[in-house]
C-alpha positions as CSV (number, residue, x, y, z in Angstrom):
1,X,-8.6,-20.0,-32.7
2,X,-9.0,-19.6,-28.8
3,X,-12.1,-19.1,-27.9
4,X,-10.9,-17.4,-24.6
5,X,-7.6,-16.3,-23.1
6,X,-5.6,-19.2,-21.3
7,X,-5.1,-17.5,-18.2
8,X,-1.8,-17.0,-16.5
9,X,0.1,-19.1,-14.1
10,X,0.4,-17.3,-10.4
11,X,4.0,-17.9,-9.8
12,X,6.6,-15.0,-10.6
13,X,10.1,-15.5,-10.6
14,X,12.7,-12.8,-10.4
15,X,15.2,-11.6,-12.3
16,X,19.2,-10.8,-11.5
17,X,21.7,-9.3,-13.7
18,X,23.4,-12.9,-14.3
19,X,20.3,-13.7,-15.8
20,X,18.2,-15.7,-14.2
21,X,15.2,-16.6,-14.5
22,X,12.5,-14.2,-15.8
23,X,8.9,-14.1,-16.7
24,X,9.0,-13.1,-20.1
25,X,6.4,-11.9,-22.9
26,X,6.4,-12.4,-26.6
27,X,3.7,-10.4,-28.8
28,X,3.6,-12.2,-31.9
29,X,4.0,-15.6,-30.2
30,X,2.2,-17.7,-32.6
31,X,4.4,-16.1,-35.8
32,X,7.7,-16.8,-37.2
33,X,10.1,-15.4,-35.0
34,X,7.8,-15.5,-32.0
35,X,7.3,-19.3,-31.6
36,X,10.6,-20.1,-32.5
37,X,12.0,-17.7,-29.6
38,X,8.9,-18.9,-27.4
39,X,10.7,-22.5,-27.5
40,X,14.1,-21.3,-27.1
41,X,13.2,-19.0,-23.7
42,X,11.2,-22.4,-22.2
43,X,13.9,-24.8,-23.1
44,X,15.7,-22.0,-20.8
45,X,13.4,-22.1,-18.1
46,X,11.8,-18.9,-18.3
47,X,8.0,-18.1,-17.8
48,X,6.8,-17.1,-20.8
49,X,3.3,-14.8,-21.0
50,X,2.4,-15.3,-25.2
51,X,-0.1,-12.9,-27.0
52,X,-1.1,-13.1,-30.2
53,X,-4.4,-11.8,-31.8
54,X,-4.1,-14.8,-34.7
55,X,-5.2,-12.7,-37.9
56,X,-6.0,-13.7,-40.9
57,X,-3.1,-12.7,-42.8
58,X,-1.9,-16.2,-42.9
59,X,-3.1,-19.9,-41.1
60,X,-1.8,-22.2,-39.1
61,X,0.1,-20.6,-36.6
62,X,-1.3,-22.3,-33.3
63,X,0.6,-25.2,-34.7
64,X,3.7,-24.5,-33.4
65,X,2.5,-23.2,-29.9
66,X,0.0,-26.0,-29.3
67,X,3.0,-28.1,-27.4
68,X,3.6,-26.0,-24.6
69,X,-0.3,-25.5,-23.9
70,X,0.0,-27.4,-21.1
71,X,3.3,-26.7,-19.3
72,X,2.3,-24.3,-16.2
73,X,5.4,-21.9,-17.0
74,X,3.7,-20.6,-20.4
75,X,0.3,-18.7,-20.7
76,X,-1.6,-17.9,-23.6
77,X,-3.7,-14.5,-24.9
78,X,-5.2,-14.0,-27.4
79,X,-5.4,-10.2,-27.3
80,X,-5.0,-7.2,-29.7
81,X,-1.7,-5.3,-29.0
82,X,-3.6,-2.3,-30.2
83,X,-5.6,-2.6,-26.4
84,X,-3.6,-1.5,-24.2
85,X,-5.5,-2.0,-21.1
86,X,-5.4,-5.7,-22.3
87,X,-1.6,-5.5,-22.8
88,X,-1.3,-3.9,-19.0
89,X,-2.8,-7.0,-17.4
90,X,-0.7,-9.6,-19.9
91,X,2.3,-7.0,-18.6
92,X,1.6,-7.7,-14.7
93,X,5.1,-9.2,-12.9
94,X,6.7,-9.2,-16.4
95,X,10.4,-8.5,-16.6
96,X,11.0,-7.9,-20.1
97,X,8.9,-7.4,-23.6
98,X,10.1,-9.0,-26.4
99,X,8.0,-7.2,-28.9
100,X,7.5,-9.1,-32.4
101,X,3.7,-8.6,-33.8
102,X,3.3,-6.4,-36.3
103,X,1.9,-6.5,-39.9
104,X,4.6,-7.8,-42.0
105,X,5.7,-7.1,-45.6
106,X,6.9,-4.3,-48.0
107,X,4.1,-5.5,-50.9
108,X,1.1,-5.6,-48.4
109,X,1.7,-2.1,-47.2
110,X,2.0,-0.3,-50.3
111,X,-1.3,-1.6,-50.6
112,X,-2.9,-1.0,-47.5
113,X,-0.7,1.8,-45.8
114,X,-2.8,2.3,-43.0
115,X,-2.8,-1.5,-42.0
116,X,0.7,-1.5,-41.7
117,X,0.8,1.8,-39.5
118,X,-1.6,0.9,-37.2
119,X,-0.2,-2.5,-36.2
120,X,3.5,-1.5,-36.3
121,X,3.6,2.4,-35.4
122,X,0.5,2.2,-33.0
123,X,0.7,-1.2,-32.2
124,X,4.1,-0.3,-30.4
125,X,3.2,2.8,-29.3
126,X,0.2,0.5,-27.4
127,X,3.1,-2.1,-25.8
128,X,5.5,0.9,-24.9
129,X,2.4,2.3,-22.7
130,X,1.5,-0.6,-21.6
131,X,4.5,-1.7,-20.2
132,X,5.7,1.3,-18.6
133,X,2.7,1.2,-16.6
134,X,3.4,-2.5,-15.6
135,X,6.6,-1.6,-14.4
136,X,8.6,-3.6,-17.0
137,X,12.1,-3.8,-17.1
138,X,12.7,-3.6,-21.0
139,X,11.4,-4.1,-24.2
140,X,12.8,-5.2,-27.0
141,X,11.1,-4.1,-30.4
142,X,11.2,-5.6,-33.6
143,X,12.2,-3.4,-36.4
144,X,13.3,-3.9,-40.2
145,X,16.8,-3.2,-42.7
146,X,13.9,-1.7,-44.8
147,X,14.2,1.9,-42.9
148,X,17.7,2.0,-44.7
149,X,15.8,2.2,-48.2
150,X,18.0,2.2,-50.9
151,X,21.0,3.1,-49.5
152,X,24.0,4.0,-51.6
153,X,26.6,3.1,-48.8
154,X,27.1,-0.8,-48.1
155,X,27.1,-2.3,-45.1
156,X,24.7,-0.1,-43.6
157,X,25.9,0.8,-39.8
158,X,23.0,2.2,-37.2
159,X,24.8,5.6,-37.7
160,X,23.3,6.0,-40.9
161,X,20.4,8.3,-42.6
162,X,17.2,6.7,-42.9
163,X,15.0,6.8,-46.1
164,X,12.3,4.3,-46.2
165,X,11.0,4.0,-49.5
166,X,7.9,1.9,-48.6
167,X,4.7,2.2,-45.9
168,X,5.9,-1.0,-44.4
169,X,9.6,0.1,-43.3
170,X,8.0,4.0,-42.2
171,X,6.3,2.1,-40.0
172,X,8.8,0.0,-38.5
173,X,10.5,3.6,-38.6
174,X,8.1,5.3,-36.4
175,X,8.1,2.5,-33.7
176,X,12.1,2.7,-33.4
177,X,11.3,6.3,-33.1
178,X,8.4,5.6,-29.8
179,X,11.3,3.1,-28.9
180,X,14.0,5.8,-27.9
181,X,11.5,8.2,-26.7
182,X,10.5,6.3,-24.2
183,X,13.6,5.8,-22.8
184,X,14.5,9.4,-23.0
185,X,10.8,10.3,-20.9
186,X,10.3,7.9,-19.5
187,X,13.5,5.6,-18.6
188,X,12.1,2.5,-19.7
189,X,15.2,0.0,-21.7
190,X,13.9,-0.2,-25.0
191,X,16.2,-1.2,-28.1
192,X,15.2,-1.9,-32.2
193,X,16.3,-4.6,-33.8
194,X,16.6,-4.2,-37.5
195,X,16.5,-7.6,-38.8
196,X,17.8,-8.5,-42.0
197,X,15.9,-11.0,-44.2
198,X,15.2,-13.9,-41.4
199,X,14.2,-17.1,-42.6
200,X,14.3,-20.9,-41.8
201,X,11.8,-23.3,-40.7
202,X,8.3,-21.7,-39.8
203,X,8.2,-18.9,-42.0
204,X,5.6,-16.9,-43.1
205,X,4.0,-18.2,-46.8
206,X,4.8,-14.9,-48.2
207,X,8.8,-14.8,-47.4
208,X,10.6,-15.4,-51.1
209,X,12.5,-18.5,-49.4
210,X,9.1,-20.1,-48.6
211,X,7.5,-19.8,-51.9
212,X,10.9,-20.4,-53.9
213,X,11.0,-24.2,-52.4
214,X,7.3,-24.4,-52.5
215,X,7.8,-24.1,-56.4
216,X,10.6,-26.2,-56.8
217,X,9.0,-29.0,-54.6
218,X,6.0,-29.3,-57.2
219,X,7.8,-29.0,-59.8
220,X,7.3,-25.2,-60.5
221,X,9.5,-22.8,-62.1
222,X,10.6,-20.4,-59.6
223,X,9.3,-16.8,-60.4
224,X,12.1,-14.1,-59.7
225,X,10.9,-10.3,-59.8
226,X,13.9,-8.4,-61.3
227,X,16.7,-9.5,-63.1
228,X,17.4,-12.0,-59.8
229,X,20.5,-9.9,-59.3
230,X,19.4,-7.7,-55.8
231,X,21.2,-9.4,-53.0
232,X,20.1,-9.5,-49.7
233,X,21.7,-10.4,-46.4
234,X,20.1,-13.4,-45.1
235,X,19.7,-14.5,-41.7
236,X,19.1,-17.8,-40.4
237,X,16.3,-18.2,-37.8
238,X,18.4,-19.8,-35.0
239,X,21.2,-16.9,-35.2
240,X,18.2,-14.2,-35.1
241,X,17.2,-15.8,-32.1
242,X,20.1,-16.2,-30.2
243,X,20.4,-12.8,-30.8
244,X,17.2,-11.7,-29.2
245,X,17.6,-14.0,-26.2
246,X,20.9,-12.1,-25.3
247,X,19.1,-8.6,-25.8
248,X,17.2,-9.5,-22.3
249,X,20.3,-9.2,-20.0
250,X,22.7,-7.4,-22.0
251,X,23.9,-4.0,-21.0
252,X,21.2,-1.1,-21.0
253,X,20.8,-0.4,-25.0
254,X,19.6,3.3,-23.9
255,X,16.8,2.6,-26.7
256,X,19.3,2.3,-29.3
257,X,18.8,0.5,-32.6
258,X,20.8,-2.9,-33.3
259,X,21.3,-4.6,-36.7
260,X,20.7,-8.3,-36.6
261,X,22.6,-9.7,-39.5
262,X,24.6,-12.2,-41.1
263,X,27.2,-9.7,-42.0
264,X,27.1,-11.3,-45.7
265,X,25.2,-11.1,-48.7
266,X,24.3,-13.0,-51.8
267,X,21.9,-12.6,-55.1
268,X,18.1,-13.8,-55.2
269,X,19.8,-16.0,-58.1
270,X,22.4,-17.8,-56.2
271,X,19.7,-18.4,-53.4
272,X,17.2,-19.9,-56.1
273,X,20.2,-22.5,-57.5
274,X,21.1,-23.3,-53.8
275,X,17.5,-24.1,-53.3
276,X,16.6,-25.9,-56.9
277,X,20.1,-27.7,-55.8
278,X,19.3,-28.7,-52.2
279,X,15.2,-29.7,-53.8
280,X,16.8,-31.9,-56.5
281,X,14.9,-29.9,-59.1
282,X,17.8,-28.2,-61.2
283,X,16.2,-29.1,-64.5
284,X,13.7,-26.0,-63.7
285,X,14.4,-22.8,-65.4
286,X,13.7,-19.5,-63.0
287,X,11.3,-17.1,-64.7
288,X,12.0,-13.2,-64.1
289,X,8.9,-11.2,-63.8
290,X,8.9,-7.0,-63.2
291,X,10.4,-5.4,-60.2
292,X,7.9,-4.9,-57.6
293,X,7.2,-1.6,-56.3
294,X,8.9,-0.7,-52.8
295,X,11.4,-3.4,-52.8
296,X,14.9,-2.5,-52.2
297,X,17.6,-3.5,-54.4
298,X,20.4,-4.8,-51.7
299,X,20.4,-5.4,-48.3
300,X,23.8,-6.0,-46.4
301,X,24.3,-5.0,-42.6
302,X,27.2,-4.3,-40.5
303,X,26.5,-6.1,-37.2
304,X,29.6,-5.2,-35.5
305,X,27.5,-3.8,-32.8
306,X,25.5,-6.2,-32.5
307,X,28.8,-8.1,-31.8
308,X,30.2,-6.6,-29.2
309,X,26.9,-5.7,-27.2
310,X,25.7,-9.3,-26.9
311,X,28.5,-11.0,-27.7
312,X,27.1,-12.8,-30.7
313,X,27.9,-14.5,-33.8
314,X,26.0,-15.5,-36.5
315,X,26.8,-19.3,-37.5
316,X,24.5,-20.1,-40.0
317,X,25.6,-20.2,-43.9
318,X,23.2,-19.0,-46.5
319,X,24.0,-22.6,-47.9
320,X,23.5,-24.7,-45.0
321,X,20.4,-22.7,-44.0
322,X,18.8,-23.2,-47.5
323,X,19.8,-27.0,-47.0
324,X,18.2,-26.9,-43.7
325,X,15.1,-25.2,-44.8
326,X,14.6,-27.1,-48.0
327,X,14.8,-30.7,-45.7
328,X,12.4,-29.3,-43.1
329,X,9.5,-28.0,-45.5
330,X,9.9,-31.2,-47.5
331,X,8.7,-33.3,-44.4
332,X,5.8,-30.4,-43.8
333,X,3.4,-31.9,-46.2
334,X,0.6,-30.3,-44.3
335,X,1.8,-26.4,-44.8
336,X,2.4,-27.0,-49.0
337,X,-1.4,-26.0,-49.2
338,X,-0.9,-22.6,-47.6
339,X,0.3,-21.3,-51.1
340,X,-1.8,-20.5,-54.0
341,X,-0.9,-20.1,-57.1
């Protein structure tokens, strides 16, 4: 943990609509996503401003951003996103938001409703505020496939009715909703991104992938809730955030939604084999416990707009990304005791 903010290089470079470069800031920077984009936009040259309030809800995050604590084109804040007067000076000179803290997971908010609302509904509602008063350029706000619900119609499209069916993804609802508001009051370029089940090296120890090749890697029988047979579109990390990257210059999303997808889906028991396969461990035999309350049962996107707006592709396999993720938390030693069981 910091013990105070690392302030801010004084140098501001400016932005055209070739895309060049920008100063740039990530809430969430320390997470998942966030580092992982925070090391793509530097090996780009941009100046990044990072925030990050590093809460308890899982360790070990400064890890991945202790490497650029020293380059003079990246800053670092710990700060609340729920301040915004705090946000408006992290703001000053930025060009665009990329907006990724929030309290994740479906299983934690059913739970604790209220936590997920204020750091995802509120939260937003904060950096929204914040930067319009900086004089930001855009924001780009994280949002979830779980504000489809259980949807009867496959691939979900943006077009379609929403019905979240847990606290988490009315949450992520509401801040899609501030999102397009703000555009429409206030002409600030805001888009959503609903992201589809992201995963790859980094991730959070709660994310099914995570704990699935944490089992198999000590010799645990993986523990499936449901029959194993939802499927879910997966999305590899470095698609996700080739994705975001281009939402920063692309044309003006008018605070439109985008799904961020793999365009493909497969069950939770084909991912387990892949990853029992990939782990060496196919003698283990996956246990099926009860469904867990506000899961959905499939996920599956249509990212054709997504397409044509960035002009993006997603690469990754569901198989070569389990390979991949199985080989890089292998050699992570250090992270295996983040899981209890």
């Amino acid at each position: 943990m910091l013990a105070a903010a690392i302030q801010a290089n004084s140098y501001i470079h400016t932005i055209n609509s070739m895309g060049d470069i920008m100063r740039i800031a990530v809430t969430g920077a320390a997470g998942f996503i966030g580092s992982t984009l925070t090391d793509r936009l530097l090996e780009k040259g941009h100046d990044i401003v990072a925030i990050d309030n590093f809460d308890d809800y899982y360790s070990g995050k400064m890890r991945f951003l202790e490497p650029h604590l020293k380059d003079p084109r990246f800053s670092l804040h710990e700060v609340s996103i729920l301040s915004t007067d705090e946000m408006r000076r992290c703001f000053e000179g930025v060009d665009v938001v990329y907006h990724l803290a929030a309290q994740a997971g479906v299983r934690i908010s059913v739970k604790d409703p209220m936590r997920s609302h204020q750091a995802n509904a509120t939260g937003t509602l904060s950096v929204l505020l914040a930067a319009k008063d900086a004089g930001v350029r855009r924001v780009v706000s994280s949002s979830s496939s779980s504000v489809y619900g259980n949807s009867k119609v496959l691939p979900v499209n943006e077009d379609m009715v929403l019905k979240p069916v847990s606290p988490y993804a009315a949450s992520k609802l509401a801040a899609e909703d501030y999102c397009r508001l703000f555009y429409d009051l206030y002409g600030l370029q805001t888009m959503s991104l609903r992201y589809f089940t992201v995963y790859g090296p980094r991730q959070r120890p709660d994310m099914a992938i995570r704990i699935f090749t944490d089992r198999a890697l000590k010799g645990l029988v993986p523990q499936i809730f449901g029959d194993g047979e939802q499927t879910r579109d997966f999305t590899y990390i470095d698609d996700v955030v080739d994705a975001i990257v281009r939402c920063g210059t692309c044309p003006d999303p008018k605070g439109r939604p985008l799904n961020i997808c793999s365009g493909r889906t497969v069950t939770l028991n084909q991912v387990v084999k892949g990853i029992l396969k990939a782990a060496g461990r196919e003698d283990l035999v996956p246990e099926h416990l009860p469904s867990q309350q506000g899961d959905v049962d499939h996920t599956w996107g249509d990212n054709k707009n997504a397409r044509e707006l960035l002009g993006w592709t997603p690469k990754v396999t569901i198989e070569e990304g389990v390979k991949r993720f199985v080989k890089w938390y292998s050699g992570m030693k250090e992270l295996h005791d983040q899981i209890k069981y």
